[in-house]
C-alpha positions in Angstrom: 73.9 21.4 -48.8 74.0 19.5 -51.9 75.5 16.7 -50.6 72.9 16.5 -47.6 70.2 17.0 -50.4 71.8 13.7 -52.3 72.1 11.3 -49.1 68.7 12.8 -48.3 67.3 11.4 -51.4 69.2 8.1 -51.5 67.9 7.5 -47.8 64.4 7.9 -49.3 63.7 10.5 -46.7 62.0 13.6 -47.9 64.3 16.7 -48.5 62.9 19.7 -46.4 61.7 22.4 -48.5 62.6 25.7 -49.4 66.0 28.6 -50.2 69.2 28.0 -47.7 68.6 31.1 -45.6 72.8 30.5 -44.2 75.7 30.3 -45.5 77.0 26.8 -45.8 80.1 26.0 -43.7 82.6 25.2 -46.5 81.4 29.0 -47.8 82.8 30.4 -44.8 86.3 28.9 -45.3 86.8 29.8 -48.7 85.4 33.1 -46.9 88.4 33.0 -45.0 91.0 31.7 -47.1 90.5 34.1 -49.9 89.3 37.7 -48.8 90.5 37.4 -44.9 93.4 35.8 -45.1 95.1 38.0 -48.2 93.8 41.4 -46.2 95.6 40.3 -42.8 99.1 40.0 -45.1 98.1 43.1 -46.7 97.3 44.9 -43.2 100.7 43.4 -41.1 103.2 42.8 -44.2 104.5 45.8 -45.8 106.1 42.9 -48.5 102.8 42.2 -49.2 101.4 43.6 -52.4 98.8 45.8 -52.3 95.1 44.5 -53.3 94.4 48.2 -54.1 96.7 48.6 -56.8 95.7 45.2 -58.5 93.6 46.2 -61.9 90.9 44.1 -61.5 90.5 44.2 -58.1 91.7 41.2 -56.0 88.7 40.6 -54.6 86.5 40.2 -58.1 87.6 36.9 -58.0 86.2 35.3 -54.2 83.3 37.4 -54.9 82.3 35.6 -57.9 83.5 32.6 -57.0 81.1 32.4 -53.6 78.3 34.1 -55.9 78.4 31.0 -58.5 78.9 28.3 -56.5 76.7 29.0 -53.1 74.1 31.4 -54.1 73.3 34.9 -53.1 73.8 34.5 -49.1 77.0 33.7 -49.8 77.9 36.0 -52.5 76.5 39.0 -50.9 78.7 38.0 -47.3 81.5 37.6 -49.3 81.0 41.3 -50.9 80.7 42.7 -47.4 84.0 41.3 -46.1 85.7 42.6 -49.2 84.0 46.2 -48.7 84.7 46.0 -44.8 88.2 45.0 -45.6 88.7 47.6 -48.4 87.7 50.3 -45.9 90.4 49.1 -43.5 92.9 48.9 -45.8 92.6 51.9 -46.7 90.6 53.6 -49.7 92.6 55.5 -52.9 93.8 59.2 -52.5 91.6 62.4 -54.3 93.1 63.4 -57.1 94.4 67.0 -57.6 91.4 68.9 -58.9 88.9 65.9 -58.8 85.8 66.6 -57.1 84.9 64.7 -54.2 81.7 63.5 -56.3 84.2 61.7 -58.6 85.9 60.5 -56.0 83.2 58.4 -54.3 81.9 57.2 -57.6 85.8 56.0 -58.1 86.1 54.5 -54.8 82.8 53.0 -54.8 82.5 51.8 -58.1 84.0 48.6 -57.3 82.1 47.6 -54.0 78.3 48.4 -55.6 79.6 46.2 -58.4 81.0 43.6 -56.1 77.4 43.6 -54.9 75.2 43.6 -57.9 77.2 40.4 -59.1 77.3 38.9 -56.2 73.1 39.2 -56.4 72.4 39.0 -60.3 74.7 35.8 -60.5 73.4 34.6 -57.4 70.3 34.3 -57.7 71.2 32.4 -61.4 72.8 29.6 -58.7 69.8 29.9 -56.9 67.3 28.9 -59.1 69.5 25.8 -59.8 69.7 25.1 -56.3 66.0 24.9 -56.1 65.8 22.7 -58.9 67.9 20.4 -57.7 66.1 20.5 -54.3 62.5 19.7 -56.2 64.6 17.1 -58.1 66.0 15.6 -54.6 62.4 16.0 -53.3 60.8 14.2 -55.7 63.4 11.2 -56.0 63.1 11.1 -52.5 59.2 10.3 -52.5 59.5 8.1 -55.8 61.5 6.5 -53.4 59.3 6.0 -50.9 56.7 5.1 -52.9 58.6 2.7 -54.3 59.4 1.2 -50.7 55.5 1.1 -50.0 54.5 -0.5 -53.4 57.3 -3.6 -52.4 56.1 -3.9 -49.3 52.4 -3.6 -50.2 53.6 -6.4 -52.8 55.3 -8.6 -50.4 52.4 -8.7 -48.0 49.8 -9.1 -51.0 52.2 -12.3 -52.0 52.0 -13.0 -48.4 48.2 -12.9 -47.7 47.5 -14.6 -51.2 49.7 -17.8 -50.6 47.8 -17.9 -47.4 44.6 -17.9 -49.1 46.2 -20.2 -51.4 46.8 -22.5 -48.4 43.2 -21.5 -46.9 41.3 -22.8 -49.6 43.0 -25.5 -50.5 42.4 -27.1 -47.2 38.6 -25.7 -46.7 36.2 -28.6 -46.5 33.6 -28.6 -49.5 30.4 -29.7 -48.1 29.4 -32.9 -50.1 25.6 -31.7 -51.0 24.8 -35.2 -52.3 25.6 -37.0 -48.9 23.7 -34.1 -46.8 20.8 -34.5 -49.4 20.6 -38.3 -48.3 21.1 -38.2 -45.3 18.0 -35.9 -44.8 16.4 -38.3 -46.4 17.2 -41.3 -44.7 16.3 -38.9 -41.9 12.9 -38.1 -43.1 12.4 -41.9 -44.2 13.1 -43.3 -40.4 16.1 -45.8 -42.2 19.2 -44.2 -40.2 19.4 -43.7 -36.3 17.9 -40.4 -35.4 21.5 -39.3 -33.2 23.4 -40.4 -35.7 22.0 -38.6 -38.7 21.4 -35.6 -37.3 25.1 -35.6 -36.1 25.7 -36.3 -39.5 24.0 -33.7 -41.0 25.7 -31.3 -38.5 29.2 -32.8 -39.5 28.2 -32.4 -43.8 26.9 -28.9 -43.2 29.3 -27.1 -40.9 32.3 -29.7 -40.2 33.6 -30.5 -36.6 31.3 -28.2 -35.1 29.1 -28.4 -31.5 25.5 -28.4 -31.3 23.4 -28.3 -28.6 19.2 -29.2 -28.7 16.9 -27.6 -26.1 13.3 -28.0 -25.5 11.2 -25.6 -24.4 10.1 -26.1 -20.5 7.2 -23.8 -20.0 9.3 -20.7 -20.5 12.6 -22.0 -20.4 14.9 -23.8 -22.2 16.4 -27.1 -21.4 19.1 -28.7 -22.8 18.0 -32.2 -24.8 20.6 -32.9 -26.5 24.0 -32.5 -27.9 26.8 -33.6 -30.7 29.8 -32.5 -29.7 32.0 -30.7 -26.8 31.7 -27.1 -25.9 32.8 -25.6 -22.7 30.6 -23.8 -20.6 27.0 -25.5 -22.0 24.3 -24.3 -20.1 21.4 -26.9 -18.7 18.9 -24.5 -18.8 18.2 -20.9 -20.4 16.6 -19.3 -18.2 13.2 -16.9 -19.8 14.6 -13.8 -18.9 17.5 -14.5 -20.7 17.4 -12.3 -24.0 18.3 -15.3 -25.5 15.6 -17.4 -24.4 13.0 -14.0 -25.6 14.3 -14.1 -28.7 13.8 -17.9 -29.1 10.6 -18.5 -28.0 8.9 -15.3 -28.2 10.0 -13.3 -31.3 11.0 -16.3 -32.7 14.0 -15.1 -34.6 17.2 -16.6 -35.8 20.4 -15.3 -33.7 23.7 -15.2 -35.0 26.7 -13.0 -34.3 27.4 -11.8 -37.7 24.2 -9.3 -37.1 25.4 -6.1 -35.6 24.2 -6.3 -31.9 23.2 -10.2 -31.4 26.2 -10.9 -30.4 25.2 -9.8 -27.2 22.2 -12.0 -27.4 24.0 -15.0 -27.7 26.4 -13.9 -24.3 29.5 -16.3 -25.6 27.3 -19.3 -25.6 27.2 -19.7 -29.5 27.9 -18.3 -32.7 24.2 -18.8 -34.3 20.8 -20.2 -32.8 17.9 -21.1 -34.7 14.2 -21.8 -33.3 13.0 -25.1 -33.8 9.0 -24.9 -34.9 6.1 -28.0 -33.9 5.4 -29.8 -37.5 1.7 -29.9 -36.0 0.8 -26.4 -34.9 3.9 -24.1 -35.8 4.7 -23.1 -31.8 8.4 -22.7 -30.7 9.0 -26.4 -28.8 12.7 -25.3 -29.0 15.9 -24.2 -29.8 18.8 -25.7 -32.3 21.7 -23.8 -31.2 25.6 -24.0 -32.7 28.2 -23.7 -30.3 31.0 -23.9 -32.1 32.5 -24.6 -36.0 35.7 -24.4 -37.3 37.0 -20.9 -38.7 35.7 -20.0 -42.6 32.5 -22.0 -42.2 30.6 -19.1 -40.0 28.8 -16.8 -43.0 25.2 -15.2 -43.4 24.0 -18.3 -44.9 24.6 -20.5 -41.5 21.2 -19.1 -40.1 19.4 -20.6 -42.9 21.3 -23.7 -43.2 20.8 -24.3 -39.6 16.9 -23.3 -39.9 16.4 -26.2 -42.3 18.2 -28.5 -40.2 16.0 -27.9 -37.5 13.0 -27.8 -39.4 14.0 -31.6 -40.2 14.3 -32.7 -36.8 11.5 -30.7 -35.2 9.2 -34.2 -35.8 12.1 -36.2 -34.6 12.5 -33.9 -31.0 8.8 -33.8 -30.7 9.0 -37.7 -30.1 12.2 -37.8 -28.6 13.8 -39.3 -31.2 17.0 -38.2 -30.4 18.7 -37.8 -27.2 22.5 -38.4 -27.2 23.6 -36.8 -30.7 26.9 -39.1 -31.0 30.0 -38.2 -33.5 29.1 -39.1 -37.0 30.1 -42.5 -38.2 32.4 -43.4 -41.5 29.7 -43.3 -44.1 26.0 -41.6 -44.8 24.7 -44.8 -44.6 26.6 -46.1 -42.1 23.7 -46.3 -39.9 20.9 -48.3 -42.1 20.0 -51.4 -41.2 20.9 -54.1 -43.6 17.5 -56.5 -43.9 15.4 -58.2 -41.1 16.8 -59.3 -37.9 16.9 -62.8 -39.0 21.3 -62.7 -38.8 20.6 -61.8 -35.0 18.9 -65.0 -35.0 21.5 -67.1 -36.5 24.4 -65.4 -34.6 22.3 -66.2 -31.5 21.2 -70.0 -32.5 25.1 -70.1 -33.2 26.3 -68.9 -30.2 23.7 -71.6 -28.2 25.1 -73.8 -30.1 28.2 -73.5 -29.1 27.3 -73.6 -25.2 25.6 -76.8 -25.7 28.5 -78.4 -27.1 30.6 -76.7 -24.5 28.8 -78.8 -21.9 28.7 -82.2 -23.7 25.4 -81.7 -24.8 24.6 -82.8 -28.7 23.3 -79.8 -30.6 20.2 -81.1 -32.5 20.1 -79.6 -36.2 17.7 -77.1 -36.8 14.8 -78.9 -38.7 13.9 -77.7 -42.2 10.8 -75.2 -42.9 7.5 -77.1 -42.5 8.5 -80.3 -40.8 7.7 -80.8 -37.3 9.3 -82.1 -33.8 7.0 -85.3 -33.8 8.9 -86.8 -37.1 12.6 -86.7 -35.0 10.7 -88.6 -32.9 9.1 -91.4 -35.0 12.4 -92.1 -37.1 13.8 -92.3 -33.3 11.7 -94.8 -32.3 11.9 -96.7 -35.2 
């Protein structure tokens, strides 16, 4: 028992509470070594000395021995085999002119004794068996404890070097570049497509967008920056999508409990997009897709005030094929008048006319005029 009790503990499993209620096995064999086996010899061997006649009695010492070292289960067995034995062997003769209440007191002296020992002492090794128990018991679940606090460890190390990695390769939105590009927007200086794509790309990342206008009262698709599968042309107005666009006029995003269903797969947020003139719904600024750690409850908003910056761009059709975002935020300004398209054009004339044999005249200087060529010609 106790060595089940110590590879119980070392295994870290718990130890199963509560007294042994059975002899263990290696009680048993001492059981039979040392009160059996010595009462057989005395039964069959007439050599044998008698276990009667020993002063103490032979069997003190099994009975003590079992007692101490398993507990009261197994002193108490080992008492009755010595009384049952005793019996058969045969008891001491009555004395002349003892009385036969003496006699059983001598007789039986020995056997209650035999008893009372094997449960005083007893229960002594029992109480030190249940210590040991609780003391298994509890090593057991330190154990076990100690097993979950390393492996809570190991998967907190685990999740916080991915967070390490997580963060270190999030994008940062550049606020500045968004903030100019708004108002390159606003000023008419960049392409419509490509600054709204732009904006889209500072705000959320590689992301897909999508632009409906409203169509009496459905939806159809104006626009878009980006690819996303499954795009719809049209939303039809008994979609609850399209209801929620253009008649409650709410933003829709999946992090509210119950919109995802709104949005049916189709995107993770859409926004309304308002008329700068009157304040009517004309459309719809949906997001469609964006890469994972940018979708928050701020996205709604961020995407409202994008699409209150287009709204007077979609109203005059501004944009129509949102393209991928070029290299820089002003990328797409145009640098000065179109007088280099001039040049590059009077250059490449040039060049045809000289391809055919034909002499290029030079371009005249500012404020003289074709009839002086022709004077200093004639002359």
């Amino acid at each position: 028992m106790n060595e089940t009790n110590r590879a119980s503990g070392a295994l870290g499993s718990p130890v199963r509470p509560g007294l042994p209620v059975l002899p263990p096995l290696m009680a048993l064999v001492e059981i039979l070594i040392l009160i059996v086996l010595p009462g057989v010899l005395d039964y069959v061997w007439p050599g044998f000395p008698s276990l009667a006649e020993t002063q103490p009695h032979f069997f003190w010492l099994p009975v003590l021995l079992l007692s101490l070292q398993y507990g009261t289960v197994s002193g108490l067995l080992a008492a009755g085999v010595a009384i049952t034995l005793s019996a058969l062997l045969g008891w001491p003769d009555q004395e002349v002119g003892e009385n036969h209440f003496n006699y059983l007191l001598r007789i039986w002296a020995q056997p209650v004794l035999w008893l009372t020992a094997a449960l005083v002492l007893g229960q002594f090794r029992m109480r030190q068996i249940e210590l040991k128990q609780d003391l298994a018991r509890k090593v057991a679940e330190l154990s076990m404890q100690r097993t979950a606090i390393s492996d809570y460890a190991t998967n907190l190390r685990g999740r916080c070097e991915r967070l390490e990695r997580e963060i270190s390769g999030r994008r940062e939105p550049n606020v500045r570049s968004m903030l100019t590009t708004l108002a390159a927007l606003q000023a008419g200086s960049l392409n419509a497509s490509v600054a709204f794509g732009e904006c889209l790309e500072l705000a959320f990342g590689p992301c897909a967008a999508s632009v409906y206008l409203r169509d009496g009262d459905h939806l159809r698709l104006a626009a878009a920056h980006g690819a996303a599968p499954g795009r719809a042309d049209v939303v039809a107005a008994n979609t609850p999508l399209a209801r929620a666009i253009t008649i409650e006029g709410r933003h829709v995003s999946v992090t509210n409990p119950g919109e995802e269903e709104i949005l049916a797969g189709t995107g993770v947020v859409a926004v309304p997009v308002y008329s700068s003139a009157d304040g009517r719904s004309i459309g719809m600024l949906k997001l469609e897709a964006l890469p994972a750690g940018e979708l928050n409850e701020g996205t709604p908003a961020c995407l409202a005030a994008i699409a209150a910056q287009i709204a007077p761009l979609v109203e005059k059709g501004s944009i129509s094929v949102l393209s991928a975002p070029a290299s820089g935020v002003l990328s797409g300004v145009r640098q000065g008048p179109p007088a280099p398209r001039q040049r590059l054009w009077r250059q490449l004339k040039w060049q045809r006319q000289a391809a055919r044999g034909i002499r290029a005249q030079p371009l005249q200087p500012h404020g003289q005029t074709e009839s002086q060529p022709k004077s200093q010609a004639g002359e």
